[in-house]
Structure formats: C-alpha cells, structure tokens
N, C-alpha and C positions, 0 to 999 in steps of 0.2 A: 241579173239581179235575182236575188232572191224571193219564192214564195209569197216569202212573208211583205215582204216590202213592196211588191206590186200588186196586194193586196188592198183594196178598198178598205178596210177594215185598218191595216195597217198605222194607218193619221188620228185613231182613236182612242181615246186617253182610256187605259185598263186600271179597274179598282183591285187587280191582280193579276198577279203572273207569275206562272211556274214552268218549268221544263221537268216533262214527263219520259223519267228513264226509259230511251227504248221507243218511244211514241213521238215525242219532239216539243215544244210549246204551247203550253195553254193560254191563252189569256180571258179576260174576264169582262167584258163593256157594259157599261147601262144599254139599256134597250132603248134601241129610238126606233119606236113603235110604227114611223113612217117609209124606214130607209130599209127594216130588217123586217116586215113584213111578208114580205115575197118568199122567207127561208120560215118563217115562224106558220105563214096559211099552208103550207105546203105539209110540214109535221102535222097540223091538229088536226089537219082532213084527213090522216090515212086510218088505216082502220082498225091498226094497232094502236093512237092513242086515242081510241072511243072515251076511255076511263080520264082524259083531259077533259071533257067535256064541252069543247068545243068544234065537231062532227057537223056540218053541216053551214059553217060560219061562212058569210065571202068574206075577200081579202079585207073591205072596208071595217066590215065589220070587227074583225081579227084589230085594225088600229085602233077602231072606236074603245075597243075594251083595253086596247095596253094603251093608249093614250090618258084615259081616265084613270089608269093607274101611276100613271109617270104623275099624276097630282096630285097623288098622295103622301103621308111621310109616314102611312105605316106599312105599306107594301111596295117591293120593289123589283124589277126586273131587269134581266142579265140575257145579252147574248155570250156565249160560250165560244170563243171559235181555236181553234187547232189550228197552226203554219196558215194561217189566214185565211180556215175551211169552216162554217160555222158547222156545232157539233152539239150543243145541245142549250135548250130555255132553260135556264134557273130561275127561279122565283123566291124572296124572302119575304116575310112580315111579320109584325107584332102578335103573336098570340090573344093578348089580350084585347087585341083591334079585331079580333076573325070570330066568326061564328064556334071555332074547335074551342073556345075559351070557353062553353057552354057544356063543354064533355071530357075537361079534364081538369084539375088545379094548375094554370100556370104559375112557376115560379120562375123569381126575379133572373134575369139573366138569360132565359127562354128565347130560343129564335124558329118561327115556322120556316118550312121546308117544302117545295116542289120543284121537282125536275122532270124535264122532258127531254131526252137522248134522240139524235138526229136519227135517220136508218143510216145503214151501213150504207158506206161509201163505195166507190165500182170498183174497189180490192175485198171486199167482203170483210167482214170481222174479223176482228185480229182479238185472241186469247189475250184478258188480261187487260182491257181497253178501259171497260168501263167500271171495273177497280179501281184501277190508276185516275179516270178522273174524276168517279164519286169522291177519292181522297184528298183530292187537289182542292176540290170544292167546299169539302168539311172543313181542310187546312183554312180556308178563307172566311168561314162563316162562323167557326169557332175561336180559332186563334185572331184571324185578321180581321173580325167586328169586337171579338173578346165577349163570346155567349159561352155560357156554360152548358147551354144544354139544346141540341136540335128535337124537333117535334116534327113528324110527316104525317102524313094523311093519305092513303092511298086508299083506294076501294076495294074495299076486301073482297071483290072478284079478282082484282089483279094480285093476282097469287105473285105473277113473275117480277113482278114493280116489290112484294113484299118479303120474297125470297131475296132480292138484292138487298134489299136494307140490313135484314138479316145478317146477310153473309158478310156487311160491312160491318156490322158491331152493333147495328141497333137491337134494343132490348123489345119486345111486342109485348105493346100495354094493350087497354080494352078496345073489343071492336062497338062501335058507336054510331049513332045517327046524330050524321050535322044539319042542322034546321035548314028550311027552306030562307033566304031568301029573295024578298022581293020590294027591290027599290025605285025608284025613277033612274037610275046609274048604272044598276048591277040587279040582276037575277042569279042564281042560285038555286038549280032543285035541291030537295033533298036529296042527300048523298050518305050511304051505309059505308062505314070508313072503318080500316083499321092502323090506330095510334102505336106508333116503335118512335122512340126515343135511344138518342143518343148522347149519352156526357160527354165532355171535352176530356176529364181526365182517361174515361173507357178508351178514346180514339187517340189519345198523344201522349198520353200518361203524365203525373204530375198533377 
C-alpha cells in the first residue's frame, strides 16, 4: 500500500488537493486542534518559528488556542500534509475580524494569510519546495475561496518569511504596528509587522 493510504491523515476529508510537479500531493485538512497537535507544538517550539509567537507554549496549551479557533467563522486553520507527511500550518481569516484591519484599508474580497512550513524532512530540502507549495496554497485561497486579494503579516524581523512572499509576487505595503491584544480567549502582544499583498489576478492572471 501506499504512503498515502496508510497514512492517518489519509480517512480525512481535504478542502483541497493538488499534485505538485516533481514533489508529489498536497492536500489541504481543517485542523483538529487535538489529534495534530503533537506535529503543530513541535513547529511553534523551535527557534526558527520564535516570530509565530508561540515559543514557550505546552502541547495543551498549543490545543487550547487552536481549539478556540476552530469556534470561530472568522479564522480558520489548516494542516498541510504532503504523501501523508504533515508539512506545514496555514491559517486564514477575515481581515476585518483581525487587529491588521486597524493598519490598512480592507477591501471587499480581502483574505488574511499565515503559514508556518514544517523543518525539513531527513532528505534535507529539496530546491523549489516551498515555491511549489506557497503556490498550491494561493491556488486554494484565491481561486478555491474566490478572494481577490491575500494580505500577510509577518514581523519585519523575519526578513526570510518576507523575502519569500516577495519572491512569490507579493507587492510590500507599510510596515506597521498591530495593537496589543488582550481578551479573556486570546492575548496578543504588540507586534511591528510588515504588510505584502497579493492579487489574484498578479498570481493567475485574469
């Protein structure tokens, strides 16, 4: 049998899928914030995703926060996985539900953006990787919600988070400070961010 099919992952209904020339199937899962936990505490704790901002989390804690998100309908979350290897967190939500709605004009059609990319795997990085599935992922959040427009946020420390967006086609709008917040649900530091936009037509033409 195949990979993919003795994969756990496998029996999970994908709100997308694609085959990536050369790399092999993407697929796309909601996040169940109990069962993908163990692959999601593992990313936020290393020390490359410090700029995620959740460095110091326990695994509980890691649910506590994507659980509380699974009950919302303006934010949503995505495990990634590859031949049924998970490979990176996507994260969508409403612009005008987020704090970055405070530091730029949304317009109609707007979709927020975060990803988090797995580490390489024990073949090391393969040229050309996370090209292929930044684009697979735009395919999905532009074409396959039908947004016109992506918006990201990365911390304008992470140069290498805003060189990739770049080099994908995002446009770098202003760098900004997104307010603190502080809820009974959700915390929030302030975070100094720099805004790149992407159009649907700039990434697929049309």
């Amino acid at each position: 049998m195949s990979e993919q099919h003795t994969s756990p992952y496998a029996s999970r209904a994908a709100v997308h899928e694609q085959e990536l020339d050369g790399f092999g199937t993407v697929r796309v899962l909601p996040l169940d914030a109990a069962a993908d936990a163990g692959a999601i505490h593992r990313w936020v704790s290393e020390e490359r995703a410090a700029f995620w901002g959740m460095n110091g989390l326990t695994r509980d804690q890691v649910v506590g926060v994507y659980a509380h998100m699974d009950t919302l309908d303006t934010h949503h979350a995505f495990l990634v996985v590859k031949d049924g290897e998970p490979v990176a967190l996507l994260q969508t939500y409403e612009p005008e539900a987020d704090r970055v709605s405070e530091c730029y004009d949304v317009e109609p059609g707007d979709i927020g953006v975060h990803l988090l990319l797995a580490p390489a795997g024990s073949r090391g990085a393969r040229p050309g990787w996370t090209a292929a599935l930044a684009a697979a992922l735009m395919a999905y959040v532009l074409l396959g919600l039908d947004r016109k427009r992506i918006v990201v946020d990365p911390d304008v420390g992470n140069e290498k988070a805003i060189a990739r967006f770049l080099k994908q086609g995002f446009t770098a709008g202003p760098a900004v400070v997104l307010p603190e917040i502080d809820l009974p649900d959700v915390y929030l530091p302030e975070k100094k961010a720099q805004l790149a936009f992407l159009r649907r037509e700039v990434a697929f033409g049309g």
